[in-house]
LOFIVO-823357 format. One record per residue (C-alpha): x, y, z; residue in three letters; residue number from 0. Coordinates in Angstrom, 1 decimal, padded with zeros to 4 digits, m for minus. Example, Ala and Ser with C-alpha at 12.3 -4.5 7.8 and 13.67 -1.06 7.14 Angstrom:
2
<pt <012.3; m004.5; 007.8>; Ala; 0> <pt <013.7; m001.1; 007.1>; Ser; 1> 
% end
This chain:
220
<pt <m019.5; m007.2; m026.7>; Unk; 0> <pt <m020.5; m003.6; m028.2>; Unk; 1> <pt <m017.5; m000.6; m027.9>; Unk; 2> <pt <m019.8; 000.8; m025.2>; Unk; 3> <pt <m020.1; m002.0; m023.0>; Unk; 4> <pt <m016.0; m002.8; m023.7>; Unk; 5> <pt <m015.6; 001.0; m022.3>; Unk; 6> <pt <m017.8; 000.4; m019.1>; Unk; 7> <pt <m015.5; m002.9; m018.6>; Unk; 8> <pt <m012.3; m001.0; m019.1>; Unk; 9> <pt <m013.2; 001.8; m016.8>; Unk; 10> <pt <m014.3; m000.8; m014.0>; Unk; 11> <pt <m011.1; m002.6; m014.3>; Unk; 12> <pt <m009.5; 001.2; m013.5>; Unk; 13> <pt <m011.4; 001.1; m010.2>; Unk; 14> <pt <m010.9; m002.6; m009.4>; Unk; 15> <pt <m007.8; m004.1; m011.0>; Unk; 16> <pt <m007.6; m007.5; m012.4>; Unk; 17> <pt <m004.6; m008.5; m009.5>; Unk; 18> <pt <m007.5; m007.5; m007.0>; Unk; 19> <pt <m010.4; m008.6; m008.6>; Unk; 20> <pt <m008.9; m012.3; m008.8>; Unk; 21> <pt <m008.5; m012.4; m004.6>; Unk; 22> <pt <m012.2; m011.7; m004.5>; Unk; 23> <pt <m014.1; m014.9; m003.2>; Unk; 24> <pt <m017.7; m013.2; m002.8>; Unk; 25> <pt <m018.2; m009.9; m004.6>; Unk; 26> <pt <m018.9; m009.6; m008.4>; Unk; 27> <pt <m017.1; m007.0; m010.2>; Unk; 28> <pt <m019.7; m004.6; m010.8>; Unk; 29> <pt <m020.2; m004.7; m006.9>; Unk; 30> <pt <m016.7; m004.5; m005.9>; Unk; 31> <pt <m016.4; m001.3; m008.1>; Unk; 32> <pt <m019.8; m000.2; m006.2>; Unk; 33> <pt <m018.3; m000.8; m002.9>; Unk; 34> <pt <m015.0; 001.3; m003.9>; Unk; 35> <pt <m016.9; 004.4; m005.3>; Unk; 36> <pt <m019.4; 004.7; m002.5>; Unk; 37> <pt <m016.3; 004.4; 000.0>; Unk; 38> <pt <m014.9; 007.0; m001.9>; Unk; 39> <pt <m017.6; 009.1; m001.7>; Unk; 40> <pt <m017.9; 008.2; 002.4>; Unk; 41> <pt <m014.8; 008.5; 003.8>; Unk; 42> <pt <m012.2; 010.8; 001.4>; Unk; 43> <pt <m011.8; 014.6; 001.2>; Unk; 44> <pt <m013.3; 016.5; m001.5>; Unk; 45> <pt <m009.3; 017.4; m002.8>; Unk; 46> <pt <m008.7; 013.4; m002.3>; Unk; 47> <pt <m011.9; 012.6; m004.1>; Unk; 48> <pt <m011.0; 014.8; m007.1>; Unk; 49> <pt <m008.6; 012.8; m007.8>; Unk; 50> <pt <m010.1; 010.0; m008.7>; Unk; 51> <pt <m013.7; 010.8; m009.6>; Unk; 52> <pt <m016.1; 013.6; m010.4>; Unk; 53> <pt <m018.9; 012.2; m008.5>; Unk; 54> <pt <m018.9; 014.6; m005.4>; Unk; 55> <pt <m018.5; 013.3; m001.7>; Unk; 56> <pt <m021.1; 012.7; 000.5>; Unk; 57> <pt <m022.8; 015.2; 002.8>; Unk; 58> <pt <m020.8; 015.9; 006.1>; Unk; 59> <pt <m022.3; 014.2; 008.8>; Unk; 60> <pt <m023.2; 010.9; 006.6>; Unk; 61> <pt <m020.6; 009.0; 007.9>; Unk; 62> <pt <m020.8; 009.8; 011.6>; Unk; 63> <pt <m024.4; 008.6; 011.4>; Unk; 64> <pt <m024.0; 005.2; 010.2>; Unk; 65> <pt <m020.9; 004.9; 012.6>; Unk; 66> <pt <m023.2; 005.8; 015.3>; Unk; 67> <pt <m025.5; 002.7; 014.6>; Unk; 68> <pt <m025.2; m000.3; 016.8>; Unk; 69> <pt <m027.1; m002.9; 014.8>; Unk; 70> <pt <m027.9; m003.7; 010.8>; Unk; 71> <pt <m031.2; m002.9; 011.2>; Unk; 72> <pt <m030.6; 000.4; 012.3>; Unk; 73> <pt <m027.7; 000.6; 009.8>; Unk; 74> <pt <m030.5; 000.0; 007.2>; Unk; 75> <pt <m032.2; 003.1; 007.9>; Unk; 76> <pt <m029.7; 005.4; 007.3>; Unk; 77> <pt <m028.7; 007.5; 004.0>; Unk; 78> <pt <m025.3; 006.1; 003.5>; Unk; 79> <pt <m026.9; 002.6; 003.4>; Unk; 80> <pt <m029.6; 003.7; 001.0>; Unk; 81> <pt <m026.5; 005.5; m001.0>; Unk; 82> <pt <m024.6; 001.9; m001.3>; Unk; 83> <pt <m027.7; 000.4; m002.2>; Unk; 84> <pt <m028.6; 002.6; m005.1>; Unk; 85> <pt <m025.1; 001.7; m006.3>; Unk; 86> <pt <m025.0; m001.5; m006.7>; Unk; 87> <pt <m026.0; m003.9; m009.8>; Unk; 88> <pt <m029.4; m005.0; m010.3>; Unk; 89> <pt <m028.8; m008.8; m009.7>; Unk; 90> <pt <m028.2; m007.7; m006.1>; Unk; 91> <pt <m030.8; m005.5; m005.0>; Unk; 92> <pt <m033.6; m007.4; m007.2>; Unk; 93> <pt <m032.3; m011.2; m005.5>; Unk; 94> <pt <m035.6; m013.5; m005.0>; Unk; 95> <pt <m033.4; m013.4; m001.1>; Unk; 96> <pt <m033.8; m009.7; m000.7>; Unk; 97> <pt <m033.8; m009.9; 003.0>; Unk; 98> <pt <m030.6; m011.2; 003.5>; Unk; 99> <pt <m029.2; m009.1; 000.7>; Unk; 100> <pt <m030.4; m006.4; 002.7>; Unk; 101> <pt <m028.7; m007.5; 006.5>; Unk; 102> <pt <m025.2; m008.7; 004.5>; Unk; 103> <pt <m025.0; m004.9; 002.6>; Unk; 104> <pt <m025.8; m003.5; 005.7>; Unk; 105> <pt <m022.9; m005.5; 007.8>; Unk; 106> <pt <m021.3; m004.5; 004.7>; Unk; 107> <pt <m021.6; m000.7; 005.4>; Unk; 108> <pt <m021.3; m000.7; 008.8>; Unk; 109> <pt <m017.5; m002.0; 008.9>; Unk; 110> <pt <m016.5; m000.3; 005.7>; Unk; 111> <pt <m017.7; 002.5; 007.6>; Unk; 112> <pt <m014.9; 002.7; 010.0>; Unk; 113> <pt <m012.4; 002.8; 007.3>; Unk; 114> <pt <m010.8; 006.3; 007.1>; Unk; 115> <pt <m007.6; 005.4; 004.6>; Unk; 116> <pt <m007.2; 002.1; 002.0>; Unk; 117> <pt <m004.4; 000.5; 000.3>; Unk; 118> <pt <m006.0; m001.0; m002.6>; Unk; 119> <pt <m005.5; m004.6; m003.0>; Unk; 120> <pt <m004.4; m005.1; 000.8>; Unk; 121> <pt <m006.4; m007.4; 002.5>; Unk; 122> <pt <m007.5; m007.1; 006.5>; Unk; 123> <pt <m006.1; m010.4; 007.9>; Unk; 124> <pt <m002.8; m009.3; 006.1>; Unk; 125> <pt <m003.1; m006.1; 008.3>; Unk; 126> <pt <m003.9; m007.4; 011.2>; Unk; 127> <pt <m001.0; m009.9; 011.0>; Unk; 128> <pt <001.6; m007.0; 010.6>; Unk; 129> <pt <004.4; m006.6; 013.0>; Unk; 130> <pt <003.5; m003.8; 015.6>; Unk; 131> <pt <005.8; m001.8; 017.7>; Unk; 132> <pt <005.6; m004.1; 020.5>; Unk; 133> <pt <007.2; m006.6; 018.2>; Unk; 134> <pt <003.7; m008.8; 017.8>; Unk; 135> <pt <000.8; m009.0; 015.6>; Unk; 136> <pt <m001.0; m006.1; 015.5>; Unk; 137> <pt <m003.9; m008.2; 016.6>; Unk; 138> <pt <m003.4; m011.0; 018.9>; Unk; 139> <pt <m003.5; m014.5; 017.6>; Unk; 140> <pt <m006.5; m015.0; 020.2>; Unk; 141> <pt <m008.5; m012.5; 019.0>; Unk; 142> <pt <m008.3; m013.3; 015.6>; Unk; 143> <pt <m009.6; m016.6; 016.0>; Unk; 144> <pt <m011.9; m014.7; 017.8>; Unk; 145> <pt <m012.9; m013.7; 014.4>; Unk; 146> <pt <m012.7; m016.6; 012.3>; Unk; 147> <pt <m015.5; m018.2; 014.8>; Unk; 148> <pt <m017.9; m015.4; 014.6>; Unk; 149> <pt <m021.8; m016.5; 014.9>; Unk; 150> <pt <m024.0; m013.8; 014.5>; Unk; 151> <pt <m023.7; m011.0; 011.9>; Unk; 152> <pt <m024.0; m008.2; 015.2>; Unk; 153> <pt <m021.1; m010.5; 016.7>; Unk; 154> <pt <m018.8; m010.6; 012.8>; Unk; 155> <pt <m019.6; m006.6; 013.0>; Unk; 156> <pt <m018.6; m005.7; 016.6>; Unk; 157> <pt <m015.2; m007.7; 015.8>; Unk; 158> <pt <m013.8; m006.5; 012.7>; Unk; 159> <pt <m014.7; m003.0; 013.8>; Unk; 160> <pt <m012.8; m003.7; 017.0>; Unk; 161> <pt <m010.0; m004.8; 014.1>; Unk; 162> <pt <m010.0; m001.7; 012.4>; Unk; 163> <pt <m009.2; 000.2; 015.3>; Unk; 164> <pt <m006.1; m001.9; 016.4>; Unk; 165> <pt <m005.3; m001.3; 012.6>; Unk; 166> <pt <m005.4; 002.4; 012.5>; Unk; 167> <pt <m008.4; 002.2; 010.5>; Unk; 168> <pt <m005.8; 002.0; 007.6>; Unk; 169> <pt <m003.5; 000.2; 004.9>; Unk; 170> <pt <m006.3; m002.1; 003.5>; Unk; 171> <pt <m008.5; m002.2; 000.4>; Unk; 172> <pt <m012.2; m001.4; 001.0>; Unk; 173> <pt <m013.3; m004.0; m001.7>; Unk; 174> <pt <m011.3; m006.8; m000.3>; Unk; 175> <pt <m012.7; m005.5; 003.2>; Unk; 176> <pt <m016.1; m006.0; 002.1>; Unk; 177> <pt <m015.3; m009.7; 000.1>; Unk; 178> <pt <m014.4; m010.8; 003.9>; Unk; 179> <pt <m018.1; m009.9; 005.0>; Unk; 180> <pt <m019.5; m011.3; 002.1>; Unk; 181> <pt <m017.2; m014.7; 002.9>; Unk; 182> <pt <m018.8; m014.7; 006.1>; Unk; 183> <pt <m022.6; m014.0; 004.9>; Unk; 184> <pt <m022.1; m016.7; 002.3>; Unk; 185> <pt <m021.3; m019.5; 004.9>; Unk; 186> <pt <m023.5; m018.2; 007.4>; Unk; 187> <pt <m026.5; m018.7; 005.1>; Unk; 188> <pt <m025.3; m022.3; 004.1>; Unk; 189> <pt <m023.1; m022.1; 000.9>; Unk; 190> <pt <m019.8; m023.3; 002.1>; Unk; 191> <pt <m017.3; m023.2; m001.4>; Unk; 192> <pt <m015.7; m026.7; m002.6>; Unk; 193> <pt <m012.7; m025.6; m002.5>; Unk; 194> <pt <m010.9; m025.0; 001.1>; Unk; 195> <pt <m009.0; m021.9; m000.6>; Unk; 196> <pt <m011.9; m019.9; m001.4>; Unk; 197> <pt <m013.4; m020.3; 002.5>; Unk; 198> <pt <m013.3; m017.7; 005.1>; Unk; 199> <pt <m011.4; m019.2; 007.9>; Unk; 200> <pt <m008.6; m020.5; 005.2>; Unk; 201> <pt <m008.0; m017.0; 003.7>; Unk; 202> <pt <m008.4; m015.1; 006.5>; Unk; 203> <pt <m006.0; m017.3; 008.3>; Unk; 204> <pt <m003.7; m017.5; 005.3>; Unk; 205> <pt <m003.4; m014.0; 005.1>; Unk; 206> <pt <m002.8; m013.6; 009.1>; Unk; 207> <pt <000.1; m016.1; 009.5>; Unk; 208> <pt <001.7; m015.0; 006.3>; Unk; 209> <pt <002.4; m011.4; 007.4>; Unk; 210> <pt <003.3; m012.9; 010.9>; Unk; 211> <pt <005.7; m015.2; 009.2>; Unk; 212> <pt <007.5; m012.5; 007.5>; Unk; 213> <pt <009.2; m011.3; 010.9>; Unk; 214> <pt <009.1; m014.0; 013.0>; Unk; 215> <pt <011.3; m016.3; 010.7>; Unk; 216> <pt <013.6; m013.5; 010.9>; Unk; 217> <pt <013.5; m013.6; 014.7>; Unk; 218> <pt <014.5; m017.0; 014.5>; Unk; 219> 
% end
């Protein structure tokens, strides 16, 4: 590997550590730290984004627009779609599946979307599984299976944006956010991992009743 391309790696691994680059089951590192610089970009404030790159935000208004879209299609036509597809590494936007590519980045972009503060490394289920001030899951056991038996990509998208909003829209990482719709695409189109840990019903699940756990054995 030449210095250059050690450097690149190096300052990849500052945007996506190792710790959450190894929970990943369906994003590459070159598009998780895609994912995580176009959020960035999306959502922060230009005294928030300073912080952490000199890439400027995106124009004001951006946002709104692809929140406003009900479908991936129309998702597809908007400029923060075509801003996250610019971004991302050649494998994905020259796939021989381009279609696809297309409707999963654009699910993609249309939760991540509704994401207005992360906590890198956090994942969604483990969010929604957090003890709310009622003294129950922030999201009802019901409706999270709710999500786990999703069977459209417009059905996936309606729920976990109804999931960000019972979750403030907060205290989760973007990247791991995006591996969850990934999960989804990847069984949806027929490719199913061999191993039960890396599938999207087992670590969404496993991340759920895990924060639940934490309270209610102390309820006990």
């Amino acid at each position: 590997m030449s210095e250059a391309s050690e450097a690149d790696s190096s300052q990849e691994r500052l945007v996506v550590d190792d710790q959450e680059l190894k929970s990943l089951a369906a994003l590459s590192l070159d598009e998780a730290v895609a994912v995580r610089r176009w959020w960035q970009r999306l959502a922060l404030s230009p005294v928030e984004l300073k912080q952490l790159t000199p890439q400027p935000g995106l124009p004001r208004g951006v946002r709104a627009a692809l929140r406003r879209c009900d479908t991936p299609d129309a998702a597809l036509l908007t400029q923060a779609f075509r801003e996250l597809w610019h971004l991302l590494p050649e494998a994905t936007v020259e796939s021989p599946f381009i279609e696809a590519q297309l409707e999963k980045w654009s699910c993609i972009a249309l939760v991540l979307a509704e994401l207005r503060n992360e906590t890198p490394g956090k994942a969604l289920a483990a969010r929604l599984g957090q003890q709310a001030s009622t003294g129950k899951p922030i999201m009802s056991e019901l409706r999270f299976q709710q999500i786990l038996t999703c069977r459209t990509p417009e059905e996936l998208v309606q729920r976990l944006r109804r999931a960000l909003a019972l979750a403030g829209r907060s205290e989760m990482s973007a990247v791991r956010l995006a591996d969850v719709v990934a999960l989804w695409w990847r069984e949806y189109s027929g490719g199913i991992s061999a191993r039960p840990t890396h599938r999207f019903g087992f670590m969404l699940a496993n991340d759920y009743f895990g924060a639940a756990a934490s309270y209610r054995h102390e309820d006990t």
